[in-house]
C-alpha positions as CSV (number, residue, x, y, z in Angstrom):
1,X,0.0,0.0,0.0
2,X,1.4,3.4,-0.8
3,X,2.6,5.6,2.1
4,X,2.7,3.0,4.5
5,X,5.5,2.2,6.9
6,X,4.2,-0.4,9.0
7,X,2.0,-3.4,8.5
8,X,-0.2,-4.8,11.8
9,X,-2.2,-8.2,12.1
10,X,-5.0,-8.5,14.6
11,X,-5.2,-11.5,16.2
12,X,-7.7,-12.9,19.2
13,X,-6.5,-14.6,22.3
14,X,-8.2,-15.6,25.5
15,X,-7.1,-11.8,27.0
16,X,-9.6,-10.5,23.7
17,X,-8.0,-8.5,20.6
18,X,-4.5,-7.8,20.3
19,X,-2.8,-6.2,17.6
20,X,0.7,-6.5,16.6
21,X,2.3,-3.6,14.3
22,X,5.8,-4.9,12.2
23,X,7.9,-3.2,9.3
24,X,6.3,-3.8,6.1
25,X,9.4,-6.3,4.7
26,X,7.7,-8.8,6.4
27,X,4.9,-10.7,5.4
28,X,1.6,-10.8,7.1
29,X,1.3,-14.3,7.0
30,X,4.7,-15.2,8.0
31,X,4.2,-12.9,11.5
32,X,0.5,-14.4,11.6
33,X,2.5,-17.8,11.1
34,X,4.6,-17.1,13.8
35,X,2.8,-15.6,16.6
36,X,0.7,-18.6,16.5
37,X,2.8,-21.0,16.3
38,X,4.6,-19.0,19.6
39,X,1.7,-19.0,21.3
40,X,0.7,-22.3,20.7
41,X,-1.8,-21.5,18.8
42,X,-3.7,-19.6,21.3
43,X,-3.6,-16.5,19.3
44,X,-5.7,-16.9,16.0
45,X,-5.5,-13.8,13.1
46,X,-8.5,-11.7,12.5
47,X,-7.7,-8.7,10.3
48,X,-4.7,-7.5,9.0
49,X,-3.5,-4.5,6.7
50,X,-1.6,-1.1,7.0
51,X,-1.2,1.4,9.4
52,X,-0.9,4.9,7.4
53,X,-0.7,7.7,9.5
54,X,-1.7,6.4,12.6
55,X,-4.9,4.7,11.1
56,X,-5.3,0.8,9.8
57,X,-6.3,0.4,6.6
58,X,-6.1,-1.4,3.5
59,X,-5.9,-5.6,3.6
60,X,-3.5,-8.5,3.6
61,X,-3.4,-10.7,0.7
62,X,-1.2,-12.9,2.2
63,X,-3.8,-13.5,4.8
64,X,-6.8,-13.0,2.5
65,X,-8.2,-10.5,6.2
66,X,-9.4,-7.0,5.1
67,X,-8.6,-4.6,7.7
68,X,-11.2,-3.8,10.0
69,X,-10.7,0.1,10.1
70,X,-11.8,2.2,13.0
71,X,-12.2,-1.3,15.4
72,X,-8.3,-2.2,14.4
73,X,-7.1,1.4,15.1
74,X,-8.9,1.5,18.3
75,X,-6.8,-1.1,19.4
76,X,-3.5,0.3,19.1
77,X,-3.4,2.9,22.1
78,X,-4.1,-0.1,24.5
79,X,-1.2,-1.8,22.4
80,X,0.7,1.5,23.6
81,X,-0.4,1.8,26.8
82,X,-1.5,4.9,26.7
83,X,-4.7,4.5,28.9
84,X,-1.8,4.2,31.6
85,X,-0.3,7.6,30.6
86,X,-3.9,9.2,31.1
87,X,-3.7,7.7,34.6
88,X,-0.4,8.8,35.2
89,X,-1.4,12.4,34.0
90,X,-4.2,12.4,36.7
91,X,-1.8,11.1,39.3
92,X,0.7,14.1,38.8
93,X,-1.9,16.7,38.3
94,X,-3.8,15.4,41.5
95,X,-0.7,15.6,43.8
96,X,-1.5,12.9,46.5
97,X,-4.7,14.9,46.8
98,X,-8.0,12.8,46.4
99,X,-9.4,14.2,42.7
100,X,-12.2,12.3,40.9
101,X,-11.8,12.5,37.1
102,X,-14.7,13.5,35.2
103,X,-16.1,11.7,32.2
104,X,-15.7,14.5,30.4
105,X,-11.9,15.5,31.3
106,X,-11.3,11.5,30.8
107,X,-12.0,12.0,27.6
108,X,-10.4,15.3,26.9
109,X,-7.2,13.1,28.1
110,X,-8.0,10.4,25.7
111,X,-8.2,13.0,22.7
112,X,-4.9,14.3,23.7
113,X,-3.0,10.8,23.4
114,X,-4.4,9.4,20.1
């Protein structure tokens, strides 16, 4: 796919989705291949593709798995953590000091990490 630097897989495992992001010299179904095979074939692909720009798009023909858009990109700030570096935010801003987040500002922090 043009423009892309990365390729992902999807895959399901007893903990739910997980996606995995790779360079794109590798082939989607030799990762696929081998993450299941490492995880003894507890982790089954789902969707695969591109990530462009932050977003997944496109499809693997090695895979014959379209990507799944919107549900495959909302997957990779958990990859990243990032729900941690919200809490951590809240932690620093809240200086030992009881604070209760609201939904609102929990969002505002989840805009400002995608």
């Amino acid at each position: 796919m043009f423009g892309a630097k990365m390729k992902y897989v999807v895959f399901y495992s007893h903990k739910g989705e997980e996606i995995i992001i790779f360079p794109k010299v590798i082939q989607h179904s030799v990762m696929a291949e081998n993450v299941e095979d490492s995880s003894f074939g507890s982790m089954r692909p789902i969707s695969g593709g591109f990530v462009v720009n932050g977003l997944c798009v496109g499809e693997s023909l090695s895979l014959r798995m379209k990507s799944r858009g919107e549900k495959d990109t909302a997957l990779i700030p958990r990859m990243l953590d990032i729900e941690e570096c919200i809490d951590d935010e809240v932690m620093h801003t809240t200086e030992n000091k009881k604070h209760v987040v609201s939904k609102n500002k929990a969002k505002r922090l989840r805009k400002k990490y995608k």
